[in-house]
N, CA, C and O atoms as CSV, one atom per row, in Angstrom:
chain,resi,resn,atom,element,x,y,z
A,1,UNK,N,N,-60.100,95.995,43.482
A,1,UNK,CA,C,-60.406,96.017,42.071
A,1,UNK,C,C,-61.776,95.426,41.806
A,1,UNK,O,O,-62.304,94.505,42.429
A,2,UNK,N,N,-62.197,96.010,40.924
A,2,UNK,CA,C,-64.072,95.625,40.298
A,2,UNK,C,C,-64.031,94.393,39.514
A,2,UNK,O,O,-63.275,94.308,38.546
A,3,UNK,N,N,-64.640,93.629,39.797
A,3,UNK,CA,C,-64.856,92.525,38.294
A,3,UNK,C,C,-65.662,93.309,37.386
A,3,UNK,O,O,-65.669,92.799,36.266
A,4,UNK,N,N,-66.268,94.254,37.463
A,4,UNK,CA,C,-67.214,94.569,36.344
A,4,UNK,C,C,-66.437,95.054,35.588
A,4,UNK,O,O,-65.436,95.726,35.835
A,5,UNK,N,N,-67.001,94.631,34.318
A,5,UNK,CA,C,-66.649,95.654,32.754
A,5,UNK,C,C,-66.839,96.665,32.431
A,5,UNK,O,O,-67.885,97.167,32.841
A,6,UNK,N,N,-66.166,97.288,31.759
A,6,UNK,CA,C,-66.512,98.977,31.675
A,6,UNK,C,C,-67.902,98.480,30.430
A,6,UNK,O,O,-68.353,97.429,29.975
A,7,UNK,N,N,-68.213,100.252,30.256
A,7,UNK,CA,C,-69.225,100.016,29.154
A,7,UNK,C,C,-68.721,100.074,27.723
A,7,UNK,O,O,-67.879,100.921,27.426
A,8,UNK,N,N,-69.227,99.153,26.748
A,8,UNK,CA,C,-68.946,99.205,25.774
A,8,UNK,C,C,-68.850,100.608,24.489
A,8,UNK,O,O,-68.242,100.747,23.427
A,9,UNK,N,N,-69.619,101.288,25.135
A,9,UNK,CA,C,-70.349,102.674,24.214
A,9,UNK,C,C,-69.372,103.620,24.997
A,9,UNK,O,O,-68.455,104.137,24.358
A,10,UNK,N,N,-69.512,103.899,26.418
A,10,UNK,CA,C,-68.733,105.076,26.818
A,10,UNK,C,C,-67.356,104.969,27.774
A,10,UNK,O,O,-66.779,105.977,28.180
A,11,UNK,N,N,-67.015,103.913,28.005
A,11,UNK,CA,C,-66.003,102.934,28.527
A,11,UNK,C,C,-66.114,103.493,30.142
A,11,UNK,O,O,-65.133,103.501,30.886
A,12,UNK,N,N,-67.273,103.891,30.498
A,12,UNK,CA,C,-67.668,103.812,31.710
A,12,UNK,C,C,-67.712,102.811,32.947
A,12,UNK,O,O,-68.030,101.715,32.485
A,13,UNK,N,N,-67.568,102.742,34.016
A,13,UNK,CA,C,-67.455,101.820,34.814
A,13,UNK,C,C,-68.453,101.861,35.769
A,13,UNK,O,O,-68.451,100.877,36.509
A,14,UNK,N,N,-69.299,102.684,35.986
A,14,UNK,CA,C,-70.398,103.129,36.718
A,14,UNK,C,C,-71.767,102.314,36.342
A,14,UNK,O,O,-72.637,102.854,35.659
A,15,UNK,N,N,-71.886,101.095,36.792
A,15,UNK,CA,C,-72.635,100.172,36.458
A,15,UNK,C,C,-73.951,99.482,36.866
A,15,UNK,O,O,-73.955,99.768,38.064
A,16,UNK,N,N,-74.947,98.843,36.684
A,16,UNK,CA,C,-76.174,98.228,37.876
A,16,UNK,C,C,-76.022,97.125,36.884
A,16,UNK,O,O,-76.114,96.943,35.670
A,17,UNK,N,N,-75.793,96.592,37.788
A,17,UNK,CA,C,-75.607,94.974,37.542
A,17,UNK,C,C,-77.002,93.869,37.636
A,17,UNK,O,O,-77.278,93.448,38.759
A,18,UNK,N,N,-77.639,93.533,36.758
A,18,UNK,CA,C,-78.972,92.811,36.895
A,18,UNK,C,C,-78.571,91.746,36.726
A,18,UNK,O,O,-77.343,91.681,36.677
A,19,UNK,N,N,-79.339,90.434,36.559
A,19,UNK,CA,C,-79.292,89.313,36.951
A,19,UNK,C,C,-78.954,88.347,35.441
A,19,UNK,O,O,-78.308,87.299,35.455
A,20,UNK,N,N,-79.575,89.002,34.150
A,20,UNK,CA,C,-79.004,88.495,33.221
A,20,UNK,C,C,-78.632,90.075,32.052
A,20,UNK,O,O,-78.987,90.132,30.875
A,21,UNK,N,N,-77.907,91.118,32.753
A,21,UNK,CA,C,-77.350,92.123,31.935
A,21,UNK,C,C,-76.690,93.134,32.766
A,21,UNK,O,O,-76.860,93.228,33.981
A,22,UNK,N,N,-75.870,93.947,32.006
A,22,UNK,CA,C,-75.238,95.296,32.640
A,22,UNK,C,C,-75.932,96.163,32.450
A,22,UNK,O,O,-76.480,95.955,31.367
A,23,UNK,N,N,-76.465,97.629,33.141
A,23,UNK,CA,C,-76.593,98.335,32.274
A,23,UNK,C,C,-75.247,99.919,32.599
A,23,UNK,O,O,-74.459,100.006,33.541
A,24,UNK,N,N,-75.385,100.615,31.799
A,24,UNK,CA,C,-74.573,101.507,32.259
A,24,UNK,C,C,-75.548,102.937,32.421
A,24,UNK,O,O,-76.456,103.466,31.781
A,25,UNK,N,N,-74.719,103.235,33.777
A,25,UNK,CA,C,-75.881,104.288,34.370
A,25,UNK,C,C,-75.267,105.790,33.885
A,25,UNK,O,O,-75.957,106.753,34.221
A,26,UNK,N,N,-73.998,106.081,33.105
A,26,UNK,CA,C,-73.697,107.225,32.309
A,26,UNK,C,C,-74.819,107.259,30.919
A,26,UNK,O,O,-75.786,108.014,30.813
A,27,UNK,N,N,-74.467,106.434,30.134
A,27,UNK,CA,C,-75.306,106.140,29.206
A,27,UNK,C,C,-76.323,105.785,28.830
A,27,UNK,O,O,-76.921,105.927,27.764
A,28,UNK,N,N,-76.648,105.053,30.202
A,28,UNK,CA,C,-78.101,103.944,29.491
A,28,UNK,C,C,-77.499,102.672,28.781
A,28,UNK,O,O,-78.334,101.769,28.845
A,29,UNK,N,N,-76.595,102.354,28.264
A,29,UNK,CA,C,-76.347,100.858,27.109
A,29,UNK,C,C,-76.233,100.029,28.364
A,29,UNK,O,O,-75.668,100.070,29.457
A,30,UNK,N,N,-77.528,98.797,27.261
A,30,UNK,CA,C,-77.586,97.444,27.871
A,30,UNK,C,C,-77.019,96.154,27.821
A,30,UNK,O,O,-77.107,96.026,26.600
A,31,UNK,N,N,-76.531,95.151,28.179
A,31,UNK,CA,C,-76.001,93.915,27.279
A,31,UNK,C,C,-75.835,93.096,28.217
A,31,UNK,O,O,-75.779,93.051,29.446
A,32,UNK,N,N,-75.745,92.204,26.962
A,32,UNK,CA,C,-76.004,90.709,28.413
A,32,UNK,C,C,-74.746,90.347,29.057
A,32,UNK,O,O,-73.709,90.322,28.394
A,33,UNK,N,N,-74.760,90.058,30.327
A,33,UNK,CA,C,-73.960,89.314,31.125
A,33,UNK,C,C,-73.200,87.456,30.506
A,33,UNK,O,O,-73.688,86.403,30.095
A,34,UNK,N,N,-72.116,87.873,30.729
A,34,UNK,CA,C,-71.821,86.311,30.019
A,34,UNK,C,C,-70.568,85.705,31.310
A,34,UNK,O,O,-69.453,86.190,31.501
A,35,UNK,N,N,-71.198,84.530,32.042
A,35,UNK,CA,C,-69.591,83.945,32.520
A,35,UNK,C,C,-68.885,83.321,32.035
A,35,UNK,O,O,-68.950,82.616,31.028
A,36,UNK,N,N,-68.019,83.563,32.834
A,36,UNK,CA,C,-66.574,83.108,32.411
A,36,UNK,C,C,-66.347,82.087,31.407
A,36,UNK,O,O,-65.614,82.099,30.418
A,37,UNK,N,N,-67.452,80.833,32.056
A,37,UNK,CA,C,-67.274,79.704,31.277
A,37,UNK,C,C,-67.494,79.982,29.814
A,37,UNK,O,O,-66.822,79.722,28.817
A,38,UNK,N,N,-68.975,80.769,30.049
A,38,UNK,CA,C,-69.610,80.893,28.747
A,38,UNK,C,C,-68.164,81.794,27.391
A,38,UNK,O,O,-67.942,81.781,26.180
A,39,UNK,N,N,-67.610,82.396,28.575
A,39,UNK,CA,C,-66.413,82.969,27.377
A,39,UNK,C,C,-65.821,82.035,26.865
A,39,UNK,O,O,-65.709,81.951,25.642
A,40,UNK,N,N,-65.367,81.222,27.627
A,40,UNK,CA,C,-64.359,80.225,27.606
A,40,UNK,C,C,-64.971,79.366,26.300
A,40,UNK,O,O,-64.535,79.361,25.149
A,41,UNK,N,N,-65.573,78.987,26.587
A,41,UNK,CA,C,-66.415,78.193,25.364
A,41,UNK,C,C,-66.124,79.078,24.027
A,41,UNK,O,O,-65.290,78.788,23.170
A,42,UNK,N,N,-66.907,80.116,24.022
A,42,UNK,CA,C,-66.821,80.882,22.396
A,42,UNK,C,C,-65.356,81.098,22.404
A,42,UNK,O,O,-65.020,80.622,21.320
A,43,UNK,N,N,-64.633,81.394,22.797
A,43,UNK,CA,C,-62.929,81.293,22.491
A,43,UNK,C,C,-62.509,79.910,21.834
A,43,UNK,O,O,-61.624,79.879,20.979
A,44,UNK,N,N,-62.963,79.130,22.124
A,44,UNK,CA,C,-62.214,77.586,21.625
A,44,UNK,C,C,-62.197,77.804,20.574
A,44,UNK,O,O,-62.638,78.827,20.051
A,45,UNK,N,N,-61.675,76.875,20.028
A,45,UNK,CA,C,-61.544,76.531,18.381
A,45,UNK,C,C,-62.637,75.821,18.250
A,45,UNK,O,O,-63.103,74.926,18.956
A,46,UNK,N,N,-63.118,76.456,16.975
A,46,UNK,CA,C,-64.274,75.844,16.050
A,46,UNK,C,C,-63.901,74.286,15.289
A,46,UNK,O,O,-62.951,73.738,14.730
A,47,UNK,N,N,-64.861,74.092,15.552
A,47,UNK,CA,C,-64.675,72.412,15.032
A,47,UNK,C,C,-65.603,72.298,13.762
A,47,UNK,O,O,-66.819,72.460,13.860
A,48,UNK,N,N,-64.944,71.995,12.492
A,48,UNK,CA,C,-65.311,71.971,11.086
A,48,UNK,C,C,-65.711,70.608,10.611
A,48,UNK,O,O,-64.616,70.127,10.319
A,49,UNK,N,N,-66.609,69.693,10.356
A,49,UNK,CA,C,-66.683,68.812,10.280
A,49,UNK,C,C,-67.404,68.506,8.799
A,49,UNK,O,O,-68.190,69.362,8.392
A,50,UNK,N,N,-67.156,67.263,7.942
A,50,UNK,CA,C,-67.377,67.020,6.757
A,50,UNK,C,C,-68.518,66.411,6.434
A,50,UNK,O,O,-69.014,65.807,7.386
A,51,UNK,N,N,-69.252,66.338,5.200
A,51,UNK,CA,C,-70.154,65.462,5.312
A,51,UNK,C,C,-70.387,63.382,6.042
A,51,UNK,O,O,-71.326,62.601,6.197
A,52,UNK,N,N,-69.191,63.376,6.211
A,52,UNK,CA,C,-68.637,62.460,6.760
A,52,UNK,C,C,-68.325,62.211,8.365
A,52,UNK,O,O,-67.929,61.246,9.019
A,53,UNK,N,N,-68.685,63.505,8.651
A,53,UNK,CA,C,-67.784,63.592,10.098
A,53,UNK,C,C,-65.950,63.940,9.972
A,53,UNK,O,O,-65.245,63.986,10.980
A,54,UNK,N,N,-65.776,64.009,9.520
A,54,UNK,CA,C,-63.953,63.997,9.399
A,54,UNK,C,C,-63.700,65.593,9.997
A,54,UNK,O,O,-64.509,66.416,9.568
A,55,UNK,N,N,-63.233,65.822,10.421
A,55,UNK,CA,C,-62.642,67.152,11.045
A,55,UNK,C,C,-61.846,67.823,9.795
A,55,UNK,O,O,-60.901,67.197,9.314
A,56,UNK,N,N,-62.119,68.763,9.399
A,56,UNK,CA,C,-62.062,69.699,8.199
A,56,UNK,C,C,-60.965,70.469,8.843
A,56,UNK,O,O,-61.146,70.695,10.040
A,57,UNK,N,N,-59.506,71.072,8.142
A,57,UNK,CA,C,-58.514,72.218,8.480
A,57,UNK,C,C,-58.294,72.707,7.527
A,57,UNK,O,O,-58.405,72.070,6.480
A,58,UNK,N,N,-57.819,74.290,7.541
A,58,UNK,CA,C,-57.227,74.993,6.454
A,58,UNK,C,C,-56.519,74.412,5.691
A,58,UNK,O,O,-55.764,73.645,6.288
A,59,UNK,N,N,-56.356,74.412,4.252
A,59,UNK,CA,C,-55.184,74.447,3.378
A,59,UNK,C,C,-55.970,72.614,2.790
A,59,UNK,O,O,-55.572,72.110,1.740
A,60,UNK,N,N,-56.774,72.082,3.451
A,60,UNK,CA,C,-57.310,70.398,3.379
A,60,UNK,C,C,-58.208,70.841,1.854
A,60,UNK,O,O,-58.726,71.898,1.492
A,61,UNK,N,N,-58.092,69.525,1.233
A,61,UNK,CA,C,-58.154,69.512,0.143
A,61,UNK,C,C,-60.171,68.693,0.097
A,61,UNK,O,O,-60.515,67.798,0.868
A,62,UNK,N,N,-61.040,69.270,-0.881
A,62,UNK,CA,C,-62.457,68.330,-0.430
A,62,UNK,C,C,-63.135,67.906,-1.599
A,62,UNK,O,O,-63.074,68.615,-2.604
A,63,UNK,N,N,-63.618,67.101,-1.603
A,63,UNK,CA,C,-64.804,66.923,-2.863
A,63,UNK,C,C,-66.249,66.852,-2.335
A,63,UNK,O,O,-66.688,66.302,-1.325
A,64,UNK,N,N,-67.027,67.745,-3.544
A,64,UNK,CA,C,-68.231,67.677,-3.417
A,64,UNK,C,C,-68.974,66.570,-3.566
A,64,UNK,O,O,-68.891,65.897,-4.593
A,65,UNK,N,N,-69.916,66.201,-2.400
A,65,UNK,CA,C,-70.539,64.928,-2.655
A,65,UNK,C,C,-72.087,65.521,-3.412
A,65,UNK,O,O,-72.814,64.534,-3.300
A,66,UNK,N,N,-72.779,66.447,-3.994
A,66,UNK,CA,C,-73.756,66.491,-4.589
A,66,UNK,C,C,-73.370,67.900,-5.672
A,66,UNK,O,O,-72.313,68.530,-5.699
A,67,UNK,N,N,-74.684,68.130,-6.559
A,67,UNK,CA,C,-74.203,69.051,-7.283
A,67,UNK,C,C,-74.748,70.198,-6.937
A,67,UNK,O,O,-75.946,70.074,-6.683
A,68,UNK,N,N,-74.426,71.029,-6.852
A,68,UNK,CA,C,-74.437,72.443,-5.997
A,68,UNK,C,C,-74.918,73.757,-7.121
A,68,UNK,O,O,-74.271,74.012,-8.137
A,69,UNK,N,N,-76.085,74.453,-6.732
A,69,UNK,CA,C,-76.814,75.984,-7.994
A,69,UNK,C,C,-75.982,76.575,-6.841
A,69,UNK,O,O,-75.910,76.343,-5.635
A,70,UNK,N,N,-75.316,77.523,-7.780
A,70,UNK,CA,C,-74.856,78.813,-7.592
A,70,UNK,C,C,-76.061,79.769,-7.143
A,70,UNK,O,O,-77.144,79.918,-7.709
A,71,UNK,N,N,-75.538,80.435,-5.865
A,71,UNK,CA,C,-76.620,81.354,-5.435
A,71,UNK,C,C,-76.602,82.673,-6.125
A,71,UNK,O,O,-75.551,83.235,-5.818
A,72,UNK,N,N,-77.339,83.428,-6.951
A,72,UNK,CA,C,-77.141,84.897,-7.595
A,72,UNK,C,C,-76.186,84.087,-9.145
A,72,UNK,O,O,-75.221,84.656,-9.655
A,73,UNK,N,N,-76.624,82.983,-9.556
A,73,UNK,CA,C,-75.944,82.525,-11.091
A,73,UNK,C,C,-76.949,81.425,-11.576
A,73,UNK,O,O,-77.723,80.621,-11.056
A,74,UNK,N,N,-76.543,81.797,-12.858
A,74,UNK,CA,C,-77.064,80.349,-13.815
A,74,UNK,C,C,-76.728,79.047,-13.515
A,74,UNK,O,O,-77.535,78.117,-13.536
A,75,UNK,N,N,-75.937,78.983,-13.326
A,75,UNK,CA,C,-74.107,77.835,-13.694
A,75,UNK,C,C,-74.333,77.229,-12.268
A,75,UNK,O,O,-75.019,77.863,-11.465
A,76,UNK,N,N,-73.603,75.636,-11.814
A,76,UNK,CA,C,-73.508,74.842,-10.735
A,76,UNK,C,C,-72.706,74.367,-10.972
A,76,UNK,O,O,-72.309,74.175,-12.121
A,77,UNK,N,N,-71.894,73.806,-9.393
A,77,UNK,CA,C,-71.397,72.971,-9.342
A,77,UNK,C,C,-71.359,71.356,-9.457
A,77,UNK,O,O,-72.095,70.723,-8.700
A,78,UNK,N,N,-70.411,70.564,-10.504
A,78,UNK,CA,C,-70.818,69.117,-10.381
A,78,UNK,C,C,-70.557,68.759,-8.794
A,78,UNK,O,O,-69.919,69.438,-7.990
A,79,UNK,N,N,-71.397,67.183,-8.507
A,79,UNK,CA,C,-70.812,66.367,-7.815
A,79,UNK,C,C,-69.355,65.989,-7.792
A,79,UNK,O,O,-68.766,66.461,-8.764
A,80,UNK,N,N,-68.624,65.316,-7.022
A,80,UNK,CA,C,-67.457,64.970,-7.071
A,80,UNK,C,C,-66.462,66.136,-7.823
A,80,UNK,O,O,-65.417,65.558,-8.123
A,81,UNK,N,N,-66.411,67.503,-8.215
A,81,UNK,CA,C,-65.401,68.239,-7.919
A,81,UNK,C,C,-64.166,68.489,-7.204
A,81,UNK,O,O,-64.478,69.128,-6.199
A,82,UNK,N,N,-63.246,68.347,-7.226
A,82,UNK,CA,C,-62.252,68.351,-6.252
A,82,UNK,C,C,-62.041,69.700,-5.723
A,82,UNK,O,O,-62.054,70.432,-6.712
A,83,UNK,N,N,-61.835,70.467,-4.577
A,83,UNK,CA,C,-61.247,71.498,-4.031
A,83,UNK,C,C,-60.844,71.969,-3.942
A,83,UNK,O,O,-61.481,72.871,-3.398
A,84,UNK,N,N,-59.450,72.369,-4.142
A,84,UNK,CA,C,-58.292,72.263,-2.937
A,84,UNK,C,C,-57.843,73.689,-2.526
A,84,UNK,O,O,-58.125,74.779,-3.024
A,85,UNK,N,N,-56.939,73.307,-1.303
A,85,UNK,CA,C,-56.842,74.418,-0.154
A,85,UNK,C,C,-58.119,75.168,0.237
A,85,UNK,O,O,-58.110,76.332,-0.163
A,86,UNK,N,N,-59.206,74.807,0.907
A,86,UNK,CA,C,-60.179,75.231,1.534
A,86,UNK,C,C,-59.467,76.233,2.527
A,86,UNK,O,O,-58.272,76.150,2.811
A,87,UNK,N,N,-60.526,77.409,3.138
A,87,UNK,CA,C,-59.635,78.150,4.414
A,87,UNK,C,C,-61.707,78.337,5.454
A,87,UNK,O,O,-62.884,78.683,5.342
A,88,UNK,N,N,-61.076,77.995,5.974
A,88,UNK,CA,C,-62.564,77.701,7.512
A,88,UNK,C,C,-63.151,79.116,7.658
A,88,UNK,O,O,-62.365,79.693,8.410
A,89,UNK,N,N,-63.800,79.675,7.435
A,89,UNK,CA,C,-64.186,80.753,8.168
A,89,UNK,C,C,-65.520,80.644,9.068
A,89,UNK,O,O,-66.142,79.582,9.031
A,90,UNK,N,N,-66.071,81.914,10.036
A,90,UNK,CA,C,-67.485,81.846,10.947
A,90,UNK,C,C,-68.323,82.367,10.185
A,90,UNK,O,O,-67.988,83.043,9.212
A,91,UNK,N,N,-69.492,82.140,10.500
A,91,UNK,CA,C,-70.638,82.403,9.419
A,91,UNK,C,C,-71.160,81.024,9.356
A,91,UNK,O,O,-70.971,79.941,9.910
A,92,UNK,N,N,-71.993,81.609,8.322
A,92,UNK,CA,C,-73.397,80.372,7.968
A,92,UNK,C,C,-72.441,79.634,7.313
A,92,UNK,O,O,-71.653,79.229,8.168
A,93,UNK,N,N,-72.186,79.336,6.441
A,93,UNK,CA,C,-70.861,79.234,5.227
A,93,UNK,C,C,-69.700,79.307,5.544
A,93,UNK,O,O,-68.941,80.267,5.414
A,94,UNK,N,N,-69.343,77.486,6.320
A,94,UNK,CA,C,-67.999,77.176,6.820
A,94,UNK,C,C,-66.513,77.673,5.641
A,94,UNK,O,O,-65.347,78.002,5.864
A,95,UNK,N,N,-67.190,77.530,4.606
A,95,UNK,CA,C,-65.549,77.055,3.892
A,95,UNK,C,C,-65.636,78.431,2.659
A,95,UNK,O,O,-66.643,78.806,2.059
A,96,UNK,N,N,-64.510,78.870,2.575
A,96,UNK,CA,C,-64.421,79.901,1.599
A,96,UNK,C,C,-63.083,79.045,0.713
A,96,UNK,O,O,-62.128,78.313,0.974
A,97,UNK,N,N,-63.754,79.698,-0.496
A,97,UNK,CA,C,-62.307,78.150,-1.660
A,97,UNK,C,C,-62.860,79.195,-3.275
A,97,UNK,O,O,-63.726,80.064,-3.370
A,98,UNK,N,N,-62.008,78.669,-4.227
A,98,UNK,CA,C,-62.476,79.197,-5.628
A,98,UNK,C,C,-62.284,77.881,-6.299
A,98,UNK,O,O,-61.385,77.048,-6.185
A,99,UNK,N,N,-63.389,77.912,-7.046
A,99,UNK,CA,C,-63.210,76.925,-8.135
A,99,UNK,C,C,-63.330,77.284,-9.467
A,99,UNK,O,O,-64.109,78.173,-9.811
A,100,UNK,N,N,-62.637,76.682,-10.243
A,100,UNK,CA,C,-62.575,77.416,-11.412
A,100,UNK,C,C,-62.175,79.083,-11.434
A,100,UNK,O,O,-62.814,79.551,-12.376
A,101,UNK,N,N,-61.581,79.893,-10.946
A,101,UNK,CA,C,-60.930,80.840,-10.732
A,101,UNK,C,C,-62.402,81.696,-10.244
A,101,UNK,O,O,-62.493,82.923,-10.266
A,102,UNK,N,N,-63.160,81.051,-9.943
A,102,UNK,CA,C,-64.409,81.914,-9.142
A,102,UNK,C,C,-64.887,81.752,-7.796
A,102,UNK,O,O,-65.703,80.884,-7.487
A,103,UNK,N,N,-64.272,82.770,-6.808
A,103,UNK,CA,C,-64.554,82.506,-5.462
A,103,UNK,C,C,-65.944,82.183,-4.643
A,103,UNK,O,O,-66.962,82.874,-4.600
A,104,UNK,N,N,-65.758,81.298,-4.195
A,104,UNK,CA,C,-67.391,80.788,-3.516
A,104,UNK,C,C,-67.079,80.167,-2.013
A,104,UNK,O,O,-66.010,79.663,-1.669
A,105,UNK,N,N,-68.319,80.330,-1.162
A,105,UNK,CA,C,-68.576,79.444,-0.067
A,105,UNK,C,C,-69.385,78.675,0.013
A,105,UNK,O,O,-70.492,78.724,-0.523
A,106,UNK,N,N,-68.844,77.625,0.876
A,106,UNK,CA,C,-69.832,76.216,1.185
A,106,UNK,C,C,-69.974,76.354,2.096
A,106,UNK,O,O,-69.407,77.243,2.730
A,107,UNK,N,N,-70.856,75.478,2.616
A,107,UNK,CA,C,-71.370,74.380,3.412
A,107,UNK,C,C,-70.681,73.398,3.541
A,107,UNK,O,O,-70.356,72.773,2.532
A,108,UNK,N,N,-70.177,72.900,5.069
A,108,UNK,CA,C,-69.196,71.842,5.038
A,108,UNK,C,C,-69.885,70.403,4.817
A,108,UNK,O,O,-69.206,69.409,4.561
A,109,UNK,N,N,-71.343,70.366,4.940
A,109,UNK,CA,C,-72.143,69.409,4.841
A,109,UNK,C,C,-72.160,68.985,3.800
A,109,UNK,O,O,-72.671,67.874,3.658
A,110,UNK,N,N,-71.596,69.706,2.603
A,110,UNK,CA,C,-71.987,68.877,0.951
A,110,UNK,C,C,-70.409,69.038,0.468
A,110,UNK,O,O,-70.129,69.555,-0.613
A,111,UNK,N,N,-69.343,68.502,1.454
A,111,UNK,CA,C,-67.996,68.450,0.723
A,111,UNK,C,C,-67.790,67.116,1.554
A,111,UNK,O,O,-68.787,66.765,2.185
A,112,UNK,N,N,-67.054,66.588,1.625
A,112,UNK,CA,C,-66.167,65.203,1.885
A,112,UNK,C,C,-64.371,65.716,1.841
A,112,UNK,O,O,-63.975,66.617,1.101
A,113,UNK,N,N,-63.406,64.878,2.846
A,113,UNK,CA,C,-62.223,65.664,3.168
A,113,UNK,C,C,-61.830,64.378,1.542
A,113,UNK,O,O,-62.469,63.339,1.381
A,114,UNK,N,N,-60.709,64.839,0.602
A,114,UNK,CA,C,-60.241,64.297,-0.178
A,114,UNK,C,C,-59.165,63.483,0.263
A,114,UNK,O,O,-58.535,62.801,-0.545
């Protein structure tokens, strides 16, 4: 059996293996080589952390420690707002939450865990 990966584009297995990529010799598509470890790593769980340091989880309740302009609005958020039920997502913009019945994302850097 092959350790190599098929190709992503034509699920080919017919491969040249370079030193930091695959390429596939049906197609031509290139991409980088990643080991194991390196998988291993992006699989873990993301670690969410507060302006505080405190380890941030779904459903955790936060307050804003500064006052926050709405990006694409007039209107901001006060300081000290309360949260609640934050949910973590990836992206630039750890925390997806609504306040005031208007959905927004933060930055875990300008909330505090309540």
């Amino acid at each position: 059996m092959s350790d190599k990966p098929a190709c992503p584009v034509c699920s080919m297995n017919d491969l040249a293996e370079r030193a930091d990529r695959y390429e596939c010799l049906t197609c031509g598509h290139e991409w980088p080589r990643t080991s194991a470890a390196a998988e291993a790593d992006h699989e873990g769980p993301r670690v969410v952390k507060d302006a505080n340091g405190n380890v941030l989880a779904d459903g955790d309740d936060v307050v804003l420690v500064k006052d926050l302009k709405l990006k694409g609005s007039s209107s901001s958020i006060k300081g000290g707002t309360k949260i609640k039920r934050i949910k973590l997502v990836d992206g630039d913009h750890e925390i997806d939450c609504k306040v005031d019945g208007m959905a927004i994302m933060l930055k875990a850097q300008f909330v505090k865990k309540a």
